[in-house]
N, C-alpha and C positions, 0 to 999 in steps of 0.2 A: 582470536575473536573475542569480542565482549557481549555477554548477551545480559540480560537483566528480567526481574520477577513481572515482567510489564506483560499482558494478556495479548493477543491477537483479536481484537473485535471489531464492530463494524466504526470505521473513521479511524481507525491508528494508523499509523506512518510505521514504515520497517522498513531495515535496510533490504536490498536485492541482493544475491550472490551464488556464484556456484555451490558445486557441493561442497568446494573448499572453504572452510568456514572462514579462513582467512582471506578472502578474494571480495568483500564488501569493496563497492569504491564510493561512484557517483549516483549510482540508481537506486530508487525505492519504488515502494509500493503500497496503496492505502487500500486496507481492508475492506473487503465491500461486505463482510458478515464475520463471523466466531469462527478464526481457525487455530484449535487447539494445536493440533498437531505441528504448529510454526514456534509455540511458547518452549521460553527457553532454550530453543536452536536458530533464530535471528533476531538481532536486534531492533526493538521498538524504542524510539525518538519523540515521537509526539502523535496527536491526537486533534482530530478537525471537531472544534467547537462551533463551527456552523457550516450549511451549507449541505447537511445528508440527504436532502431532497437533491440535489446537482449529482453527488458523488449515485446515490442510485440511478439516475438516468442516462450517469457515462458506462455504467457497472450495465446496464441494459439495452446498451446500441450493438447491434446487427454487427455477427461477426463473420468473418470468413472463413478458411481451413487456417490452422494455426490459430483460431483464437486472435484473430487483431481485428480491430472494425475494420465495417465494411466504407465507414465515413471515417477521415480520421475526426479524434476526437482531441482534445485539449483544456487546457485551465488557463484561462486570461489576468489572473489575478491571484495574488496570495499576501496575505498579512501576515507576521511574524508578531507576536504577543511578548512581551517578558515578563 
């Protein structure tokens, strides 16, 4: 696994994965507030420069058992910056 000094807060990008730290693939997941307890045991990639008003009102739709909405939700759009 490779993790790095990068924080877990709200708008970072992190890999997803089991508990095997080695098991990252294709999934992530964007912070929707401060999670200490994720720094330095998964790796953070980047960080949404705009758009926190979107990312908290998908982080606030109606969920079901398990935690998935009750609408699905999704992102129509992404820019890549260099």
């Amino acid at each position: 696994a490779e993790f790095n000094p990068r924080k877990h807060e709200f708008g970072v990008l992190s890999m997803a994965r089991s508990a095997d730290p080695n098991s990252a693939g294709s999934q992530f997941f964007v912070c929707l507030g401060d999670l200490p307890s994720l720094d330095n045991k998964y790796t953070t990639f980047g960080r949404m420069l705009k758009g926190g008003d979107v990312l908290k009102k998908l982080g606030s739709a109606q969920t079901v058992r398990g935690d998935y909405p009750k609408v699905r939700q999704g992102i129509e759009n992404v820019r890549i910056l260099e």
